[in-house]
C-alpha positions in Angstrom: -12.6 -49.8 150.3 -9.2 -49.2 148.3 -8.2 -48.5 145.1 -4.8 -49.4 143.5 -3.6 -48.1 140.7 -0.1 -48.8 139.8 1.4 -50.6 137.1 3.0 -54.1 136.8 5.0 -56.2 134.7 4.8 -59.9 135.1 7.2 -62.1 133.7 7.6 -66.2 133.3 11.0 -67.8 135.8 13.4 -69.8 133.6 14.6 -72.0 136.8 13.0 -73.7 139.8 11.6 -71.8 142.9 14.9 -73.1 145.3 17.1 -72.3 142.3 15.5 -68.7 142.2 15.3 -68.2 145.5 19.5 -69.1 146.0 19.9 -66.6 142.9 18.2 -63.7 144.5 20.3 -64.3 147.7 23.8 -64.3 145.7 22.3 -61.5 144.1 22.3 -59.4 147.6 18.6 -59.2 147.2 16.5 -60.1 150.5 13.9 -61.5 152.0 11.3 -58.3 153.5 8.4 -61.2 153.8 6.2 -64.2 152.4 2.3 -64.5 152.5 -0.4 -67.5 151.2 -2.7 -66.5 148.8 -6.1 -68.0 147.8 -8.1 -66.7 144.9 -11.4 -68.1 144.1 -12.4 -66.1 140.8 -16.7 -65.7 140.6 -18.0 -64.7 136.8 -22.2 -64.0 136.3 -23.9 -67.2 135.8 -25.4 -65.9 132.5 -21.7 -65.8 130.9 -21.3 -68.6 127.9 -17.8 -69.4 129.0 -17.4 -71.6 126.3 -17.8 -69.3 123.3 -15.7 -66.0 125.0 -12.4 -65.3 124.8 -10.5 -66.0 128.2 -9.4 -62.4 128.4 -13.2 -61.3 128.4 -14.0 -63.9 130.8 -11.3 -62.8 133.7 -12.7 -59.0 132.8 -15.9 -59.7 134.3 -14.4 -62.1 137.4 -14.7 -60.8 140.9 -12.3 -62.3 143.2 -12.7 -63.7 146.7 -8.9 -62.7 148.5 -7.6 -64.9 151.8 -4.2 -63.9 152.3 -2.3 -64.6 155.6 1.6 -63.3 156.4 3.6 -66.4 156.9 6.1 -64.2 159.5 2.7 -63.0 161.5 0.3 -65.2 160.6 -2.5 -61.9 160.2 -5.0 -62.8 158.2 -6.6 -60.6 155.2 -10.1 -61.3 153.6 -11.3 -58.9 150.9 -13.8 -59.1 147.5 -11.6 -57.8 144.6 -12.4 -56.4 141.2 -9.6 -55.8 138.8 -9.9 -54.1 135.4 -7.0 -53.5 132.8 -7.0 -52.1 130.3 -4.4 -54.0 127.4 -3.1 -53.1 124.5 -3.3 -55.4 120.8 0.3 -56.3 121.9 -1.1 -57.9 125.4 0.4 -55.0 127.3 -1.3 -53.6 130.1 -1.9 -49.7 129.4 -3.5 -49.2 133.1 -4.7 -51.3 135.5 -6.5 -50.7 138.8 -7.7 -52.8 141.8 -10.8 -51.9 144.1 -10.7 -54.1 147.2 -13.1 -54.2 150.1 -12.2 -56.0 153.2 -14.9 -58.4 154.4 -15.3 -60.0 157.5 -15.6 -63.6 156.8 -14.7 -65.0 153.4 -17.0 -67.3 153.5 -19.8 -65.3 153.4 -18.4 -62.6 150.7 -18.4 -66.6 148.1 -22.0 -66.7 150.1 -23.2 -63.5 148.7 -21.9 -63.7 145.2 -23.7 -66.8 144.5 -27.0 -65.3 145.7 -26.1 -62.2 143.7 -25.6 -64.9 140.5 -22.3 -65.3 140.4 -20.8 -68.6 140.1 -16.5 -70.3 141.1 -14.9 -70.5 138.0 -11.6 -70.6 138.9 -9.1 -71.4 141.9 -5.7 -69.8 141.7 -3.3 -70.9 145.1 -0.1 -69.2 145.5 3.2 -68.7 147.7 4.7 -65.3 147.2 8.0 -64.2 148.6 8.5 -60.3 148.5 12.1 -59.7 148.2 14.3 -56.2 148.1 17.7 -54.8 147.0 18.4 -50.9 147.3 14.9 -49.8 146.9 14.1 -52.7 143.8 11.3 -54.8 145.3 10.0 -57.3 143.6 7.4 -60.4 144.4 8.0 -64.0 143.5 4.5 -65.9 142.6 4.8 -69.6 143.2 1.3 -71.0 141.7 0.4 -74.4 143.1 0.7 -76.6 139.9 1.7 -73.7 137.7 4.3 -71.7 136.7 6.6 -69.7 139.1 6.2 -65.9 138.3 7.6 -62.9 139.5 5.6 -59.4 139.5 7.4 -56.0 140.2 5.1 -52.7 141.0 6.1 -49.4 139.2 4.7 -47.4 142.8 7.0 -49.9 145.0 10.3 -49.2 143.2 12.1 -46.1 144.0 13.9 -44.4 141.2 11.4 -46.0 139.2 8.4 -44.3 137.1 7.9 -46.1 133.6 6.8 -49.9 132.8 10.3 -49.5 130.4 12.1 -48.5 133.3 10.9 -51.7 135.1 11.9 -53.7 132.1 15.4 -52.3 132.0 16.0 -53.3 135.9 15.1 -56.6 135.9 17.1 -57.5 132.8 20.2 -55.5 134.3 19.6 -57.5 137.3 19.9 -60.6 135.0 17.2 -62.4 136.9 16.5 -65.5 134.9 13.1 -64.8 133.1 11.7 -65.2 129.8 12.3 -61.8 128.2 9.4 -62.4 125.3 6.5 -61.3 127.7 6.4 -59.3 130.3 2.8 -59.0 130.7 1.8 -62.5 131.9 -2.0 -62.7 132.8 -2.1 -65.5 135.8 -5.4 -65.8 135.5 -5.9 -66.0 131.8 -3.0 -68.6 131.9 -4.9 -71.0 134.4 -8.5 -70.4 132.9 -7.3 -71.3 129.9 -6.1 -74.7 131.5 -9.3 -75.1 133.6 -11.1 -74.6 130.0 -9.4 -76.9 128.8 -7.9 -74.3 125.5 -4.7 -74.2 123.9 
């Protein structure tokens, strides 16, 4: 089992995933390597999904993980639980993730259900992990959502604050919306699945 505890900022792409992708290149940022992700999010069956926020809802998901390396093709399974803790402004404080690796995925979604969990949510991405002079940062294509890209305060060198982080990718002048840099993918696509505004 592992626990994770740095912290992230998450921001909304302006421009298309090609367009981002030539942008990065020009900007002498490369390519370290790409992985599929499939997250199937499991909530307690006695929730009322209906009448709770979304942010309360994703605080008690536990997360089924298949993630395989496009360059080696490895495969990783694990049960995730993330919690967060967020400011009144949306910004996350702290957050920390405790993975377990499983065996067989399957059986982890299995498992849940008999311990009364239930799918709520199905969250497929492309992500491309890219690098420039110690400034990594990860582009989150979501299948029939919005194209993201996350940057880790304990995977940038020279790097310690969430402010810090901030400053770099504006100086970088990556083309992102600058009006949030604490995008929830999750509570974004529940709220679709939900049907909310």
């Amino acid at each position: 089992m592992a626990v994770k505890e740095d912290n992230e900022i998450t921001v909304k792409v302006k421009v298309s995933a090609e367009e981002l992708y030539r942008f990065l290149k020009e900007k002498g940022f490369h390519l370290i390597y790409s992985f599929s992700l499939d997250d199937i999010y499991f909530v307690p069956n006695k929730l009322d999904v209906e009448t709770m926020e979304i942010r309360n809802i994703v605080a008690k998901a536990v997360l089924t993980r298949y993630i395989v390396r496009n360059d080696t093709g490895k495969v990783t399974q694990k049960i995730t639980f993330k919690k967060k803790e967020i400011n009144e402004n949306g910004e996350i404080l702290f957050q920390e993730a405790t993975d377990c690796e499983v065996l067989e995925i399957e059986d982890a979604k299995k498992l849940l259900i008999v311990m009364g969990y239930r799918e709520i949510l199905r969250i497929k991405e492309e992500d491309s992990v890219y690098e420039k002079d110690g400034f990594q940062l990860s582009v989150k294509n979501i299948s029939g959502g919005d194209i993201l890209i996350e940057a880790e305060i304990g995977e940038n060198v020279g790097i310690s604050t969430i402010d810090e982080l901030k400053r770099k990718m504006i100086e970088e002048e990556i083309p992102i919306f600058t009006d949030d840099f604490f995008v929830k993918k999750a509570e974004v696509e529940l709220r679709k699945v939900l049907g909310r505004k």
